[in-house]
C-alpha positions in Angstrom: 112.5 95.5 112.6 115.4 92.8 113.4 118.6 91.5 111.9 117.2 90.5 108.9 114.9 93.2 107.7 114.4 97.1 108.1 111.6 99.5 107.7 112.0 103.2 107.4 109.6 105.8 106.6 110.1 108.7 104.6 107.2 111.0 104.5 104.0 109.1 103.3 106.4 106.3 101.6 108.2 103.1 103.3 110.5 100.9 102.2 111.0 97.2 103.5 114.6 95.9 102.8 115.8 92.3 102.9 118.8 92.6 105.2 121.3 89.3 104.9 123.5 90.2 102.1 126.0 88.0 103.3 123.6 85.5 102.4 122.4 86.8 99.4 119.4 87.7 101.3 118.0 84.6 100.8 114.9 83.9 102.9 115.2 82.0 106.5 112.5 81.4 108.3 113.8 84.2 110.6 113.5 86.6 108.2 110.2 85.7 107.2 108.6 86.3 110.6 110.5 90.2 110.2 108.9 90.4 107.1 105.6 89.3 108.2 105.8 91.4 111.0 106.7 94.6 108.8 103.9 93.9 106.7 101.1 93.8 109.6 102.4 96.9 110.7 102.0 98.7 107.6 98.2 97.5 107.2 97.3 99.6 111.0 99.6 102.6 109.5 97.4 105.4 108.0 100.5 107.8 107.3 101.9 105.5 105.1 100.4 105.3 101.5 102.8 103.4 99.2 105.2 100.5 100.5 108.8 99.7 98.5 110.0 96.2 99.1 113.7 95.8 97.7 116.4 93.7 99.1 120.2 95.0 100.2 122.9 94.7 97.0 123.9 93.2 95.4 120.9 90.5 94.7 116.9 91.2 95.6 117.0 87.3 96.7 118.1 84.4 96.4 115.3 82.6 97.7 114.6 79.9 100.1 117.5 79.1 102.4 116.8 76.2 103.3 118.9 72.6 104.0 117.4 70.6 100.3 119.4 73.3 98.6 122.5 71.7 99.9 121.7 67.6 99.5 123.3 65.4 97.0 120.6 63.0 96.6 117.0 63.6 95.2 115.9 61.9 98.5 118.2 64.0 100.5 116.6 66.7 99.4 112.8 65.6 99.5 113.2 64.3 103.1 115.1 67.6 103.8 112.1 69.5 102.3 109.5 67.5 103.8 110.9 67.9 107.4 110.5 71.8 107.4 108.4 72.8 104.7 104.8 73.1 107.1 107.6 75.8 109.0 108.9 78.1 105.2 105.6 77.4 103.8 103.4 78.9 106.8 105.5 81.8 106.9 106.4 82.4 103.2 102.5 82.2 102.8 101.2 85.0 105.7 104.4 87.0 104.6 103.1 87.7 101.2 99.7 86.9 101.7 100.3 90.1 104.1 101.6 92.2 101.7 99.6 91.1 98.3 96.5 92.8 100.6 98.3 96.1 102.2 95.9 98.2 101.3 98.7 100.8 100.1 100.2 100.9 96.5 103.5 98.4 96.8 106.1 98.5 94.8 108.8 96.1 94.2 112.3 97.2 93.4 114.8 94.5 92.4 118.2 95.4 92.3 119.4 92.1 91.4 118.8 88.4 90.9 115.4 87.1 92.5 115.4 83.4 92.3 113.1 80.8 93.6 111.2 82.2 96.6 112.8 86.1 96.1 110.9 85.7 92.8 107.9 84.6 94.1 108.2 87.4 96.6 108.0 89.9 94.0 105.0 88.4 92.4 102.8 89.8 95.5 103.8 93.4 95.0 101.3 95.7 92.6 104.1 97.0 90.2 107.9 95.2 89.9 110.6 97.4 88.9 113.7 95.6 88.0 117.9 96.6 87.1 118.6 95.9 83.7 121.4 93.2 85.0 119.0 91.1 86.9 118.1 87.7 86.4 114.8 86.0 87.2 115.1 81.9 87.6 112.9 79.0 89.5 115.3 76.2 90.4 113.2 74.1 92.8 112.5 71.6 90.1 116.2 71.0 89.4 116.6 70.5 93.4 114.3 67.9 93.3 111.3 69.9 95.3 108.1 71.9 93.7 107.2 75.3 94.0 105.1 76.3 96.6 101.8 77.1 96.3 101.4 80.5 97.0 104.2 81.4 94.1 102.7 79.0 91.9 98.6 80.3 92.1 100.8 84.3 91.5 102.6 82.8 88.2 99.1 81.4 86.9 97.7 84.1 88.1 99.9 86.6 86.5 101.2 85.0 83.3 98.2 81.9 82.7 99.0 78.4 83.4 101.3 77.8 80.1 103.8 80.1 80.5 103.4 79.1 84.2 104.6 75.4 83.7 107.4 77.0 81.0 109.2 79.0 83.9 108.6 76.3 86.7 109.3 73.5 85.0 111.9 74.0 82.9 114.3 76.3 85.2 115.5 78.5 82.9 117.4 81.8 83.7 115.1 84.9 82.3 116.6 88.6 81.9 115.1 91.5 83.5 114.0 92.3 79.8 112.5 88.8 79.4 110.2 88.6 82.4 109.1 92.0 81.3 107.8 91.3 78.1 105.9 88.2 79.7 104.6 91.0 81.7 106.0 89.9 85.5 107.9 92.7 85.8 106.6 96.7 85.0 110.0 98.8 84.0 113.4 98.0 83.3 116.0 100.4 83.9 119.9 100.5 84.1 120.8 99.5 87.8 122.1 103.1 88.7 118.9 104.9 88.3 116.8 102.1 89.8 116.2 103.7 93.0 115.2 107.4 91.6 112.7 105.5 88.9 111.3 103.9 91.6 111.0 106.6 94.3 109.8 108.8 91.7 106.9 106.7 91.0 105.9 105.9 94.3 105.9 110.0 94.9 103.3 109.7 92.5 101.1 107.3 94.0 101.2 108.3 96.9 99.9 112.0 95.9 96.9 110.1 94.5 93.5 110.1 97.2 94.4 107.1 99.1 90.7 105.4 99.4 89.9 104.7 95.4 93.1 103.6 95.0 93.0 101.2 97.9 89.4 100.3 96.8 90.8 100.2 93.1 93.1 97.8 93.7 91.1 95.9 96.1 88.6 95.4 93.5 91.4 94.1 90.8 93.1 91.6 93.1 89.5 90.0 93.8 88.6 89.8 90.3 91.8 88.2 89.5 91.5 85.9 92.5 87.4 85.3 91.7 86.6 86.4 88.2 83.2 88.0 90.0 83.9 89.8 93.6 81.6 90.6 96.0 83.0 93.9 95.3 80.9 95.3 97.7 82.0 93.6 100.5 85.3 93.5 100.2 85.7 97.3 99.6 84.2 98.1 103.1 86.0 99.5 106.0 89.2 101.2 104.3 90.8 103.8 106.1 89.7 107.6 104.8 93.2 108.9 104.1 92.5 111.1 101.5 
């Protein structure tokens, strides 16, 4: 795809890697528009039937990488903010905005840390697989800037807005173990058998008919997003792949 992500194809299953691991593959704008651009060409691909995201070791992500991270100053690191987040937000948001509504089972595998954005990332992906040794953490609050929006409708989404406000707004470090039994993450598993749990599930989605489980989860993202869906509606037009 670029220097920052890859996509290969193997068979009826595709997995999207963050590429910077020299920068803890945290997410430039850069590698947004890769990711974005990996993700709209999945949604046209009807040999594809289940999507892995994961990110190259030894972290999933260390989120946004962006100039506030490095101010001394609260108002360093608002102005910073301020002055690019239309740019990270616009991207971040049609990046997993993308990839929430691939109509193909996704499947996040974390191999390591996912922090601020990385974990929001993962929050758009139908199941989350994680390493035992991974960490899960929010920090923005402690750099002085909020959450974006689209992580922050996934955590109340996901977890209700409690538990929402407990891991935004107090910035503490969960284990893979943790954010699993708060239900943001499917399976733990030690590290070195990650990528065969994770490759062995999506072999079995992806021998599943592809249209009711692309209606399926159609249908369950829009009554999380809705409460009532026009089910209907947005059910029509998937591709016959079965």
């Amino acid at each position: 795809m670029g220097d920052h992500v890859t996509l290969v194809r193997a068979g009826a299953v595709a997995t999207v890697t963050l590429t910077r691991p020299d920068r803890r593959n945290s997410l430039s704008d850069a590698m947004l528009a890769e990711l974005g651009a990996a993700f709209a060409e999945l949604r046209d691909d009807a040999g594809t039937r289940v999507v892995i995201v994961t990110g190259a070791p030894p972290v999933f992500s260390a989120g946004a990488d962006a100039p506030h991270a490095k101010a001394k100053t609260d108002e360093e690191r608002r102005r910073l903010f301020l002055s690019r987040k239309s740019q990270f937000r616009r991207l971040f948001e049609r990046a997993t905005t993308l990839l929430e509504n691939l109509e193909q089972a996704t499947i996040c595998m974390i191999n390591g840390h996912a922090v601020g954005g990385g974990w929001g990332l993962t929050l758009a992906c139908d199941f989350r697989f994680a390493a035992a040794e991974a960490q899960f953490w929010i920090p923005e609050v402690d750099l002085g800037v909020p959450l974006g929006v689209a992580s922050t409708t996934r955590f109340v989404r996901l977890v209700g807005p409690a538990r929402a406000k407990e891991i935004i707004m107090s910035c503490r470090r969960y284990s893979a173990h943790e954010a699993q039994a708060i239900g943001l993450v499917h399976q733990v598993v030690p590290g070195d058998v990650l990528g065969k749990t994770v490759s062995e599930y999506a072999e079995m989605l992806a021998r599943k008919p592809f249209r009711p489980l692309a209606e399926v989860k159609a249908r369950i993202n829009a009554i999380a997003r809705v409460g009532v869906p026009e089910v209907n509606a947005m059910t029509e037009g998937f591709l016959e792949r079965e």
